[in-house]
Each structure stands twice: as structure tokens, then as C-alpha cells.
C-alpha positions as CSV (number, residue, x, y, z in Angstrom):
1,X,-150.7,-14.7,54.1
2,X,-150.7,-18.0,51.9
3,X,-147.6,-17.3,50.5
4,X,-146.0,-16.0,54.4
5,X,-147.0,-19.6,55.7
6,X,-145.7,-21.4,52.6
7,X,-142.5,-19.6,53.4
8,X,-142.0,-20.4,56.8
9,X,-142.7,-24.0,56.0
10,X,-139.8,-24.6,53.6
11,X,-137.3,-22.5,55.4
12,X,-138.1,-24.9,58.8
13,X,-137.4,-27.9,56.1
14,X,-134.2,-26.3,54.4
15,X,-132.7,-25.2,58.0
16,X,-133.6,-28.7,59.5
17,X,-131.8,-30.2,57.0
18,X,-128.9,-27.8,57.2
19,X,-128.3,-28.8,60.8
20,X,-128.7,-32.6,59.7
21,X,-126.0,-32.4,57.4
22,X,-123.1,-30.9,59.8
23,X,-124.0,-33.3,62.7
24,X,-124.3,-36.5,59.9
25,X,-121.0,-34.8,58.7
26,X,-119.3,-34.5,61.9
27,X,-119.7,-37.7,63.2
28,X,-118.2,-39.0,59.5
29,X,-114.9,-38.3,60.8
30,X,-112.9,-39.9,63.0
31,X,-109.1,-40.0,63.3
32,X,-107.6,-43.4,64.6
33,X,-103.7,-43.1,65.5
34,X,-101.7,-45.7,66.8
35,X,-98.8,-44.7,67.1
36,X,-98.2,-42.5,70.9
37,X,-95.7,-40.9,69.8
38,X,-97.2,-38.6,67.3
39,X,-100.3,-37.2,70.5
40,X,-96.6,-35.3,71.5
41,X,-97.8,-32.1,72.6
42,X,-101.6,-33.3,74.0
43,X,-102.0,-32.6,78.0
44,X,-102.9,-35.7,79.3
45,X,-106.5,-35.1,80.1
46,X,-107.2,-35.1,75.8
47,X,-104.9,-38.3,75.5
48,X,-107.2,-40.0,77.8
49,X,-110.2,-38.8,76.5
50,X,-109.2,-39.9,72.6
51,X,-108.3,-43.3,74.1
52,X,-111.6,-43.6,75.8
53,X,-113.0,-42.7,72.8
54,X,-111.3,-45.5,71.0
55,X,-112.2,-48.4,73.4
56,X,-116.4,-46.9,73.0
57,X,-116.0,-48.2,69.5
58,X,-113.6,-51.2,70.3
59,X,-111.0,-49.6,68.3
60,X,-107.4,-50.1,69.3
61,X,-105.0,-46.4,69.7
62,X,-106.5,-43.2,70.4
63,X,-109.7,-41.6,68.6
64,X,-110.3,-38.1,67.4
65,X,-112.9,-37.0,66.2
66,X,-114.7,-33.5,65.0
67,X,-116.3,-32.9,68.4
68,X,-115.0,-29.6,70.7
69,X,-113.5,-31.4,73.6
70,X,-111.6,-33.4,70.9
71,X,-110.6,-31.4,68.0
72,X,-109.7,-28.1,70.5
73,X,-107.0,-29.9,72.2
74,X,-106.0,-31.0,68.7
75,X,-105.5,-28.0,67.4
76,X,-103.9,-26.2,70.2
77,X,-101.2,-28.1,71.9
78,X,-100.7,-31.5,69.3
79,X,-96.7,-31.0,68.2
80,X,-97.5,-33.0,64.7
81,X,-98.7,-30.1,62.1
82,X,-99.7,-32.8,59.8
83,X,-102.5,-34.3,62.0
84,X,-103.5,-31.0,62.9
85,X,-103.8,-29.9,58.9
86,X,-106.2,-33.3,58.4
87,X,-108.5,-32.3,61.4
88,X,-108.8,-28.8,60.5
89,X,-109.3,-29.2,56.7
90,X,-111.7,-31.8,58.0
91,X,-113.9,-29.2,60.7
92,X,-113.5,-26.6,57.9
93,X,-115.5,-28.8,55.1
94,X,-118.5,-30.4,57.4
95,X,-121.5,-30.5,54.9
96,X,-119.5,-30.4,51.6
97,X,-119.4,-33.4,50.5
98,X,-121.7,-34.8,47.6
99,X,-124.5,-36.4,49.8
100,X,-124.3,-33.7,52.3
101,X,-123.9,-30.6,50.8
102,X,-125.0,-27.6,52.2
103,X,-124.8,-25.1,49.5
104,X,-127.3,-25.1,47.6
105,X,-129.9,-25.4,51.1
106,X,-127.8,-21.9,52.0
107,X,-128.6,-20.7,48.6
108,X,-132.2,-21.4,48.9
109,X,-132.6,-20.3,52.1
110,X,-131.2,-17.0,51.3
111,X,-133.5,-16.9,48.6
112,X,-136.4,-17.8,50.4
113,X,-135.6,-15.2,53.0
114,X,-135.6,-12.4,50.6
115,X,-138.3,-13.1,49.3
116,X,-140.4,-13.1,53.0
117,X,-138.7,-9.9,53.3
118,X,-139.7,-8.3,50.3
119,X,-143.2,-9.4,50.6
120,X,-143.4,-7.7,54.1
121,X,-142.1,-4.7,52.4
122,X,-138.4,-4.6,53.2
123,X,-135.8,-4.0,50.7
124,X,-133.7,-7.1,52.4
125,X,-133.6,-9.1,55.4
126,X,-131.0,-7.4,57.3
127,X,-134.2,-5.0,57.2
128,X,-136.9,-7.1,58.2
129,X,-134.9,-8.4,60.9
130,X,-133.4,-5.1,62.6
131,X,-136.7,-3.1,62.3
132,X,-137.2,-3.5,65.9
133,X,-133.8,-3.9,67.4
134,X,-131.7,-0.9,68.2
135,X,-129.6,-0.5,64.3
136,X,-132.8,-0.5,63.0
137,X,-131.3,-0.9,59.5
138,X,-129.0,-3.7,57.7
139,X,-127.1,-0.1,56.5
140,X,-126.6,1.1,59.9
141,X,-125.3,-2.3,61.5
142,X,-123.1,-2.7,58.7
143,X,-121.6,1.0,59.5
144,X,-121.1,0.0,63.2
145,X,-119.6,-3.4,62.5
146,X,-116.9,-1.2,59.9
147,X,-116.2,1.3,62.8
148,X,-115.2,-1.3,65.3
149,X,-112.9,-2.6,62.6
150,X,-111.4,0.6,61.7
151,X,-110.5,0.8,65.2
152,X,-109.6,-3.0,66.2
153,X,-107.4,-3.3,62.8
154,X,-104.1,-1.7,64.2
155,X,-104.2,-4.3,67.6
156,X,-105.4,-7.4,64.9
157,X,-102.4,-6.8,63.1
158,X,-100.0,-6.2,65.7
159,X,-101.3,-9.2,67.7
160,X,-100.4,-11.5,64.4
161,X,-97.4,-10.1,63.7
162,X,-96.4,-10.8,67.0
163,X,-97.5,-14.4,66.6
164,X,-95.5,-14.9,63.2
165,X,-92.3,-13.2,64.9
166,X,-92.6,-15.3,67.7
167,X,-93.4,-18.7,65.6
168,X,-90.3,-17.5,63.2
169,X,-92.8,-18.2,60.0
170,X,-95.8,-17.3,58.2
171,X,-98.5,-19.5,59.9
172,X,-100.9,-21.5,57.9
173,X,-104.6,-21.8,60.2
174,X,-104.2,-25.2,61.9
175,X,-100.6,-23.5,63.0
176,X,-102.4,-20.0,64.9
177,X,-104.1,-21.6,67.7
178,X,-101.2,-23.7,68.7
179,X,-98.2,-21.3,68.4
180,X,-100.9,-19.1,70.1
181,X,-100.6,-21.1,73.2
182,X,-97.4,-21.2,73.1
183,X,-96.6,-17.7,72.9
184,X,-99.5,-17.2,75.8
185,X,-97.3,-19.4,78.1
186,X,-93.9,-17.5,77.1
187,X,-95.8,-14.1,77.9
188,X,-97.9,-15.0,81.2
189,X,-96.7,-18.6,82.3
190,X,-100.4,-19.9,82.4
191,X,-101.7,-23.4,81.0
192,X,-104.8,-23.2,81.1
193,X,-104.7,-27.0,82.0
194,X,-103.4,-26.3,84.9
195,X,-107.0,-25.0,85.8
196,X,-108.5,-28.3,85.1
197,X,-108.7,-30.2,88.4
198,X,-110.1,-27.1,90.5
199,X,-113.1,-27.5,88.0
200,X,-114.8,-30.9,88.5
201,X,-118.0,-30.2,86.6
202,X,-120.9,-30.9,89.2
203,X,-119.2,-29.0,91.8
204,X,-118.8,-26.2,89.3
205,X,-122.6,-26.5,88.8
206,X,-123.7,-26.8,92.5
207,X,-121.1,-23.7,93.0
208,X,-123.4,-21.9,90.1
209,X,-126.3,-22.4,92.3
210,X,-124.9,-21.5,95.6
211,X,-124.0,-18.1,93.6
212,X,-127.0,-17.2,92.2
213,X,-129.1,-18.3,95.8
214,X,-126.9,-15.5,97.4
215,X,-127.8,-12.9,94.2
216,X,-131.7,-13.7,93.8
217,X,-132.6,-15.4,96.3
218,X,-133.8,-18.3,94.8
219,X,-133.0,-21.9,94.7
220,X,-131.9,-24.4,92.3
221,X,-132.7,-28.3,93.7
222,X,-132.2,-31.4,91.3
223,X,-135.0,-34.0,91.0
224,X,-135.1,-37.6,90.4
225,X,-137.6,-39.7,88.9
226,X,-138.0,-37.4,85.7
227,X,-138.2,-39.0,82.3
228,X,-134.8,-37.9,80.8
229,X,-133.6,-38.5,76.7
230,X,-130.4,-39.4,78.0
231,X,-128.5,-40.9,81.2
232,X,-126.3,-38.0,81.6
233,X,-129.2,-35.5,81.2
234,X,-130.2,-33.6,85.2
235,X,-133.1,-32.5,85.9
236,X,-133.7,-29.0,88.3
237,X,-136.4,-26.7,89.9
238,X,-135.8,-23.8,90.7
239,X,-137.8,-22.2,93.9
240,X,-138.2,-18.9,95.2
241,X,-137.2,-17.8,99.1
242,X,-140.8,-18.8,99.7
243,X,-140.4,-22.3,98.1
244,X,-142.8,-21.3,95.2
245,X,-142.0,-23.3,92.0
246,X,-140.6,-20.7,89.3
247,X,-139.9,-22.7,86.4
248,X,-137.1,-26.1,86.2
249,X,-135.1,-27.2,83.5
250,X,-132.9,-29.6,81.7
251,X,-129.2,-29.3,81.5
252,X,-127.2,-31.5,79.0
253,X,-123.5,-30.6,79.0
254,X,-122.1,-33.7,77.1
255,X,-121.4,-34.6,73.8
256,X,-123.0,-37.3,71.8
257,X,-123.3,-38.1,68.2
258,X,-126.7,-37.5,68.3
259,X,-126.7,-34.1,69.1
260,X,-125.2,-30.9,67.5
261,X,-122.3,-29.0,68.8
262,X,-122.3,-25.5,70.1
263,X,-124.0,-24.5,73.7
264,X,-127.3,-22.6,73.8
265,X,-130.3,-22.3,76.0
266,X,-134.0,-23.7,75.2
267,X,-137.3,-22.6,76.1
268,X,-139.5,-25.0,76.2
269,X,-142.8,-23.8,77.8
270,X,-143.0,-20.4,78.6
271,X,-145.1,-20.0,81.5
272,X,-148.1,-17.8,81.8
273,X,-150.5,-16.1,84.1
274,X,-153.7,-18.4,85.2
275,X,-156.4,-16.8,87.3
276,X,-154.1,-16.6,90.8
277,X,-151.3,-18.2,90.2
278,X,-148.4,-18.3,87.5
279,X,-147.6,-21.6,85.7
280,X,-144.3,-22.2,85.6
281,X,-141.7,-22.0,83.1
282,X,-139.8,-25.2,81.6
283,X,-136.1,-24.8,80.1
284,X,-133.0,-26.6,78.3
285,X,-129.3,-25.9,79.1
286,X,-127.1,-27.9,76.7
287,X,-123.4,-27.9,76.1
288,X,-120.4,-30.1,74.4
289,X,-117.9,-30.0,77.7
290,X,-115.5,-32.2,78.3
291,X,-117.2,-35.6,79.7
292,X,-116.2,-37.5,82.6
293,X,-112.9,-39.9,81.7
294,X,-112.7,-43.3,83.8
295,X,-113.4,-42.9,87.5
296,X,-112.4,-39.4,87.1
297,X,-115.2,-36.6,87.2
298,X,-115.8,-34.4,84.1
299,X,-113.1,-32.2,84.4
300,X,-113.9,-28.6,82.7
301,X,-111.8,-25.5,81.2
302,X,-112.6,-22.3,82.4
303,X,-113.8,-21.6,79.2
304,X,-116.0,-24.7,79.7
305,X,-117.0,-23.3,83.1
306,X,-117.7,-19.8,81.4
307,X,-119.9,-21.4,79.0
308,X,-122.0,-23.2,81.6
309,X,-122.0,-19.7,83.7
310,X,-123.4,-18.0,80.1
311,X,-126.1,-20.7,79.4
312,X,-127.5,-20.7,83.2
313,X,-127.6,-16.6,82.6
314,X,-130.0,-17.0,79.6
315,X,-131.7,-19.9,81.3
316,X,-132.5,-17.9,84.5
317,X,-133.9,-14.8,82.1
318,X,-136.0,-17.6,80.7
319,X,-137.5,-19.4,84.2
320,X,-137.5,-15.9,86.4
321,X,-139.5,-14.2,83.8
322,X,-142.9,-13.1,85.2
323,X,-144.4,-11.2,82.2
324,X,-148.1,-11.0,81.6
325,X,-147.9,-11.3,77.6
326,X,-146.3,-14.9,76.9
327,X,-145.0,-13.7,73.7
328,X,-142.8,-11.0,75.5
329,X,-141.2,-13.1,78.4
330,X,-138.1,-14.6,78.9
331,X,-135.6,-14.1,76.0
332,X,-138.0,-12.5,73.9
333,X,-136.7,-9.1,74.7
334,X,-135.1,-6.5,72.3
335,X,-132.2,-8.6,71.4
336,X,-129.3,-6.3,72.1
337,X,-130.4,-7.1,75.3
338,X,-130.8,-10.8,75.5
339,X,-127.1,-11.5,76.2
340,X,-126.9,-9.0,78.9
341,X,-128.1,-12.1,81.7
342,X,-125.4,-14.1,80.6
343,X,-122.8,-11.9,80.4
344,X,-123.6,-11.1,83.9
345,X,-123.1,-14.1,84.8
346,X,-119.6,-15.2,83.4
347,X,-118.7,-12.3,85.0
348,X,-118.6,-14.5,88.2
349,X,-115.9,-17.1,86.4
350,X,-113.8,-14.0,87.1
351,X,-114.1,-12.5,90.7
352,X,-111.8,-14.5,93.3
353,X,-115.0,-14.5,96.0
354,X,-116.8,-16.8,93.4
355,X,-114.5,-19.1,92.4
356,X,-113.8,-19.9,95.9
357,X,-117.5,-20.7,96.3
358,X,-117.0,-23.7,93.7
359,X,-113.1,-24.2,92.4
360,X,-111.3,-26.9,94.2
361,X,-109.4,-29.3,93.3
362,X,-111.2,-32.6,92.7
363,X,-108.9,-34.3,95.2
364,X,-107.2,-32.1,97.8
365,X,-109.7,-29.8,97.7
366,X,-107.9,-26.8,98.0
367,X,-108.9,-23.7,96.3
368,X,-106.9,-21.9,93.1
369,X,-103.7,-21.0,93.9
370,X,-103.4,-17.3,94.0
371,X,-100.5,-17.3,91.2
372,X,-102.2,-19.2,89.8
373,X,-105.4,-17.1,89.8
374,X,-103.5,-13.5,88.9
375,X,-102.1,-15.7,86.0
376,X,-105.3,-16.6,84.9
377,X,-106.6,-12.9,85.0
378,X,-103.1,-11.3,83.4
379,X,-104.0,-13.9,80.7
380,X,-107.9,-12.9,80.2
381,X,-107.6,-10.2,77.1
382,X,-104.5,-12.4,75.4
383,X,-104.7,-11.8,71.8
384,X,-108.7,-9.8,72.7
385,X,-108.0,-8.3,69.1
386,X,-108.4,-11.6,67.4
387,X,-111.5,-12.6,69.2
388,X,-113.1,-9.5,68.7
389,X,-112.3,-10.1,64.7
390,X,-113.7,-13.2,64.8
391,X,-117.0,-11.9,65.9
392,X,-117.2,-8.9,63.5
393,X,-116.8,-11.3,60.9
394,X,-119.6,-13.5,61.9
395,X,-120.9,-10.2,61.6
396,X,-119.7,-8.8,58.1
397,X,-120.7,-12.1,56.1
398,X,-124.1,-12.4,57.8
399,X,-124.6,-8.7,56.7
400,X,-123.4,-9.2,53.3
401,X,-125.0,-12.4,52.4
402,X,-128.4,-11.1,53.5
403,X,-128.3,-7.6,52.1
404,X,-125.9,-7.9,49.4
405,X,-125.3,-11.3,47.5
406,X,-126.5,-12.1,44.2
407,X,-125.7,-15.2,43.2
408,X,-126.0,-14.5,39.6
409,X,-123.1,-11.7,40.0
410,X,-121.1,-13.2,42.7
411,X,-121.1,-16.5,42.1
412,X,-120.3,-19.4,44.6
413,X,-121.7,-18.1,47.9
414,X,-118.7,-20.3,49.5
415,X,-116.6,-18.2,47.9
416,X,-118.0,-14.8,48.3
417,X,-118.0,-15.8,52.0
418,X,-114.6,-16.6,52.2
419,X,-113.7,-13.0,50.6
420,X,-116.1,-11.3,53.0
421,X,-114.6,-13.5,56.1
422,X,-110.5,-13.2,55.3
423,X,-109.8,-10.4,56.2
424,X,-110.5,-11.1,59.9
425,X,-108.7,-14.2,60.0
426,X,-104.9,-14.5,61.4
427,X,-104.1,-16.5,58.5
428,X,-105.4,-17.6,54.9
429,X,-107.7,-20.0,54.1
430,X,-108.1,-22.7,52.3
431,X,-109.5,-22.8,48.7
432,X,-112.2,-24.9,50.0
433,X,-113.0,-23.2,53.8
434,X,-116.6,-23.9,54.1
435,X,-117.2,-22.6,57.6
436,X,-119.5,-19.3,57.1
């Protein structure tokens, strides 16, 4: 038990500092350019967001930096290849460099996972971790994840060979996502800026609400006067038809270089059972959308709106959970079933009687086009073979690391990773790749 607890401590230190170094690495980088011609290619929404950018740290030009709702637009419509090779060799080595460098804290907390493993008993901790989800086993996840390759492979390959054809050359990996988007617009005539002003992000939010009233019944009411970390933090209860309080949460959806990127869903008191009533629950929503640009509002994607539809869904399985054991509620399910909520609810990005509820444009207000809308959808499973590699090998290299590196016969675990990881990727990588 000593040794358990001693455990737990240093991996909470080693991952803690993990994080630290890709956020202090992230906000290292920033790209100044000065000359307009070479943003040829960016929509205009990411041309005025990098110049916005620039004049927050009285810089003249436009600024680019490692952040999503920069470096995405970067790397899928920017003409010049060049800018697009610095940024991605730059988001592809985060937490490499000397002072920052994250490989010998993955080392160690690889090491310092097996060994909590083993001392529990397990041969690994793919092991430890599965006992109580449905593959049980590290062996059987890892014979699942290989089945859905054998089957995806064929569609991977056709899907890329497709891309190469249509880009008329071999594509290096800050190339795929932007001849991607251009091949999407040959095949279904959708920009999915287009989409952009019929999602003005608090009305996509207060449509989220009106959805989920007409589901469950309940209802979702911002507050003022609550101490908040940052201005552009919102504050929400949410009530049952009885006006009962349920639980409220936070929601954060913009980036800052104080905070790390990715989306993801906080619990931060789980309510319990107290004599007659139920305390309730307390939550976090956060995000890295696209922030509000001059007088405009924050205008999203719809994969920015899906996101926001996906947090909520693991928010609300958080604050509508009224289980008697406080270590069982909320997300603490089984996890193959914790992302069942909020796939449910990006479901509703999708159906035309939702969108209606909350799409208009942010100054006619009109509703999506219904082109528009049937492009969107023809659109929806464009290159599906790619996305579904990308996740199998999150899988594979999570697998492998945990059940099967040795760094004594393997090596570099940067390296071993990158061997697990290419052969799900549309193109090669780098010598130096670093993002496992």
C-alpha cells in the first residue's frame, strides 16, 4: 500500500509536468508574416483572426500560432506549402526541445505504470486497465483494433490514392489536409466555411439548450454574479420541470495561452444523497473554438458546433446523474459506455429539425440553405477511412507502448511510436514526429 501511494504520487507529478511542457511549448511558437500575399488560400474569417492576433501583442502583419482555430485553417486551405511545412513540423515537435522535453517523463511514466500494474498482479497495464471494461484484456483489445484494420485497410488505401491522383504527386503531411479540401469541394461543392455565419456561437449554445429542454425536460439558465477564472468563462444551472436545482456548470470554449488545447468535460463535485434531498452536481465544459473577431460574434465550424454538442452530452451524464454510490455516478460508468451521451448528442448537429432550432445566419437570420444542408450531409463520411485510421492508431500505439515496449530492446520510444503509428497515416512522417 506504501509503495501504491508512492506510485500515484509521482505519476500525478510526471503527467502534470507532461501537460506543462506542450502548453509552455505551444505558446513558444508563433508565426509573424507580413507579407498578404503569402495567407493566399485562408478564408477570410482565419485572416482576421491571425491579424487580431497580431495587434493582442502589438505586432504588425498577421499571427499564427500552434493553437486549433489557428493552425487548422493553416494547414487546410493556406496555398504557400512552405508556411504550412514550418507550422506542421512545428505542432508535430511540441515538448521536444531541450528544456521541455517530454521523453524521458513518457519513459518514466511508462515505467512507473508497469510497475503499479505488476504490483496489483497484472502482467501489464493494458491489463490492469481493461479488467473491468468490456475487452477485459490488453490481448483481446489489441485483436479487435487489428480486425477493424484488416477491414478498413482496402477504403484507407483507396481513399489516399485517390488524394495522390487527384493532387497529381506523392503528398508530404502538411500537403493531405489541404489537397483534402480541395478534392472534397471538387467531389461535393461544400466549403465548410460557408457554414460559418449560420453558427454564431451563443445562439448555437442557447439552441443546445432549447434541444435538450424538449428531450429531458429540463432547463439550462445562465447566472450572473458567479466568481469566474476568466471573462469569457459562463456560468449555468440546470433545473428540472419542477425547477429543482440538478447540478450547474462552467463552460469555457475559448482559447488562451494559459490553458491546454483539446475539448473535454470536468467534474467537479459530484453530488450525493443527503438525508431528503440530493446535493447537486458541479461541472466544466471547456473547448478551443474559434473566438469572437472584432464586433463580430464567435463564429464556429460545424465541427466546432459538434464538439460543443459532444462536451454538453458528457456534461449532462455528469449533472443528471442521481446515483446513490458517489463513486459510480456520472461518467464513472463502464467506459465503453461513457461516450454513448455525447455521441447522442452530436447526433443532433445532423438532423435538419435541430439545426433549425439554432442555425441562422448571424445577420439575416435565415436558416441553412437546403443545398446547402444536403451538401453538408453528402459530405459527412468524406474520406471516413482516414478518420477511422486515425483513431485505431491512437489505439495501436497506446496498446503497444503499455503492453509491449522495452526500452532496452526498442530503443527510442519516439521512434518505436512512430513505427507503430505509420502505418495509419496518409503520408510519411518526419524523422522527428513527436506526436504519440
Amino acid at each position: 500500500k506504501k509503495r501504491m501511494a508512492e506510485l500515484d504520487v509521482e505519476l500525478t507529478k510526471v503527467t502534470t509536468k507532461f501537460s506543462e511542457n506542450v502548453l509552455d511549448s505551444t505558446n513558444a511558437f508563433e508565426l509573424i508574416i507580413t507579407d498578404e500575399a503569402k495567407l493566399a488560400g485562408l478564408p477570410p474569417s482565419a485572416i482576421d483572426a491571425a491579424r487580431q492576433s497580431a495587434e493582442t501583442k502589438k505586432a504588425a502583419g498577421w499571427r499564427f500560432t500552434l493553437q486549433a482555430p489557428s493552425y487548422i485553417p493553416v494547414l487546410t486551405y493556406l496555398d504557400n506549402a512552405e508556411i504550412r511545412e514550418q507550422m506542421y513540423r512545428a505542432f508535430s515537435t511540441r515538448a521536444t526541445e531541450p528544456e521541455r522535453d517530454n521523453r524521458p517523463l513518457l519513459e518514466r511514466i511508462l515505467e512507473l505504470r508497469r510497475e503499479k500494474a505488476r504490483l496489483l498482479g497484472f502482467p501489464d497495464f493494458a491489463d490492469f486497465v481493461l479488467q473491468d471494461r468490456m475487452a477485459h484484456k490488453g490481448e483481446r483489445a489489441m485483436k479487435f483494433l487489428e480486425e477493424l484494420k484488416a477491414k478498413t485497410d482496402p477504403f484507407f488505401a483507396k481513399e489516399n490514392s485517390a488524394l495522390e491522383a487527384f493532387a497529381g504527386r506523392k503528398l508530404e503531411p502538411w500537403d493531405v489536409a489541404y489537397w483534402a479540401e480541395k478534392q472534397r469541394r471538387a467531389l461535393y461543392d461544400f466549403d465548410e466555411e460557408e457554414l460559418r455565419p449560420y453558427f454564431p456561437a451563443e445562439r448555437v449554445v442557447e439552441g443546445m439548450f432549447a434541444i435538450v429542454e424538449r428531450l429531458y425536460g429540463i432547463k439550462v439558465k445562465r447566472q450572473s454574479g458567479v466568481p469566474v477564472w476568466h471573462p469569457d468563462v459562463r456560468y449555468y444551472e440546470v433545473h428540472d420541470r419542477d425547477d429543482v436545482l440538478m447540478g450547474a456548470f462552467y463552460a469555457d470554449w475559448y482559447p488562451r495561452e494559459s490553458k491546454r488545447d483539446g475539448a473535454w468535460m470536468e467534474a467537479f463535485i459530484t453530488g450525493s444523497f443527503t438525508e431528503n434531498r440530493f446535493e447537486p452536481h458541479l461541472g466544466c465544459i471547456c473547448g478551443n473554438l474559434t473566438p469572437p473577431i472584432g464586433d463580430k460574434p464567435a463564429l464556429l465550424t460545424h465541427r466546432e458546433v459538434e464538439t460543443i454538442f459532444h462536451e454538453f452530452g458528457h456534461l449532462l451524464h455528469h449533472v443528471l446523474s442521481r446515483v446513490e454510490v458517489r463513486s459510480l455516478a456520472g461518467t464513472a460508468v463502464a467506459w465503453d459506455f461513457v461516450e454513448l451521451p455525447s455521441q447522442i448528442m452530436e447526433n443532433w448537429c445532423w438532423e435538419r429539425e435541430a439545426l433549425d432550432l439554432f442555425a441562422r445566419h448571424y445577420e439575416t437570420g435565415e436558416a441553412i440553405p437546403e443545398d446547402l444542408f444536403q451538401k453538408m450531409v453528402r459530405a459527412r463520411t468524406y474520406r471516413g477511412a482516414n478518420g477511422q485510421m486515425r483513431q485505431l492508431g491512437f489505439g495501436f500505439v497506446d496498446l503497444k507502448l503499455h503492453r509491449e515496449y522495452d526500452p532496452a530492446r526498442d530503443g527510442d520510444v519516439l521512434s518505436y511510436a512512430r513505427g507503430v503509428l505509420q502505418p495509419f497515416a496518409a503520408a510519411q512522417f518526419p524523422e522527428n514526429y513527436a506526436m504519440i
